[in-house]
N, C-alpha and C positions, 0 to 999 in steps of 0.2 A: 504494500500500500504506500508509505514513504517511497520506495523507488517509484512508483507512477508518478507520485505527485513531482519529484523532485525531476523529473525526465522531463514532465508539465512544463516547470516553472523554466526549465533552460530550454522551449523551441521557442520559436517564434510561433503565433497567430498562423493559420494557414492564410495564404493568399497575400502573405505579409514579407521582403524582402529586404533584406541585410542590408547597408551601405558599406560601403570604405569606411568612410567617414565616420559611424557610429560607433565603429568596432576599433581602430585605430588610437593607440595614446595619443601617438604624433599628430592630431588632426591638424589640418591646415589653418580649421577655423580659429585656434588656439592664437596663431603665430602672429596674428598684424598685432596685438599689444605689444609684445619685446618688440616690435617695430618698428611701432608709433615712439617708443621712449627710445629705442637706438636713433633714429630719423632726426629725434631733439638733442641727441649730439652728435648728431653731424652738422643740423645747421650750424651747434651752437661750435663746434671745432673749423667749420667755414670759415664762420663771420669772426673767430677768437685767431684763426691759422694757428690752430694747436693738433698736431699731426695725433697726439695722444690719445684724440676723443674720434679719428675717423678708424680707429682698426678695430674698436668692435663694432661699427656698422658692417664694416669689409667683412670679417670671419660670421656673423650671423646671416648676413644675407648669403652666402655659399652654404652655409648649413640648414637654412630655411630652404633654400634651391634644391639643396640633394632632397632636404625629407618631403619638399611638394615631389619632385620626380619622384621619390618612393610610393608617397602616397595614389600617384595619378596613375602610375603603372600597376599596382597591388588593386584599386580600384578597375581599373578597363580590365584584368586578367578576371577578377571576381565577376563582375559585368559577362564578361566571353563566357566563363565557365556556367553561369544561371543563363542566359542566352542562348547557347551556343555560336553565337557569333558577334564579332562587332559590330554594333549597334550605328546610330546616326550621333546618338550622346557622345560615346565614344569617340568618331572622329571630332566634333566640337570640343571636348573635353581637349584631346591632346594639341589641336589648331590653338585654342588659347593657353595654353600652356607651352606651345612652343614659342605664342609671339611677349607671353612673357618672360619668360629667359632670354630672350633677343632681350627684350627692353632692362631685364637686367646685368645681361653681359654690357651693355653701354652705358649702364651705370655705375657699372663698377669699373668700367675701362676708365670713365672722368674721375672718379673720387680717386681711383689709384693713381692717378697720372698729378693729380693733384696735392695729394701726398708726397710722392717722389720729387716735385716743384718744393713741396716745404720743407722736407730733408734736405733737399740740397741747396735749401738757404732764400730763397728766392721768396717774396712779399706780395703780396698785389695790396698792401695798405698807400692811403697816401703819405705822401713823403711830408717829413712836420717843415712846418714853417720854420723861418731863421729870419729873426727881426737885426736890423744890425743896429 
């Protein structure tokens, strides 16, 4: 009696389907707050040219990239597998996911590129006045 019930309580609903997303620690939906407050120092490592505050926006966005890729791949397999095929979701799914990794490999190409500018000394502040 206890195993029925206990076999009960862990299926799902019939006619009821799983996500990635619901099942996954990593969810994606988790990740924009460490984002939002890494994003608030980067501006603030911008507008300050303090190289200190852009390398954990760099190292979280490559580790939010790989765990979205994890996530979006484990989600279309699961998808394929209750399916049997890729679906129309799934091509959408991976088209936006690919043009965001575009858009964050060029984000990270500028803030690294701009780091490398502060390391090696270089300012984009204005130059102080000199009264004589």
């Amino acid at each position: 009696m206890a195993a029925a019930s206990k076999r009960a309580a862990s299926t799902p609903p019939s006619g009821c389907v799983l996500r990635c997303a619901d099942r996954l620690p990593g969810n994606p939906v988790h990740t924009p707050p460490p984002l939002i407050v890494l994003s608030c120092f980067l501006i603030v490592g911008i507008s300050q040219e303090r190289a200190g505050l852009l390398s954990p926006w760099v190292v979280a966005s490559i580790a939010f990239m790989a765990l979205e890729a994890v996530c979006c791949v484990y989600s279309n397999v699961l998808r394929d597998h209750i399916n049997k095929r890729f679906d129309t979701i799934c091509k959408v799914e991976m088209s936006f996911f690919t043009a965001r990794v575009f858009i964050n490999i060029l984000a990270l190409w500028g803030v690294l590129k701009f780091y490398r500018n502060l390391r090696a000394g270089f300012t984009y502040k204005d130059p102080e006045a000199i009264e004589l």
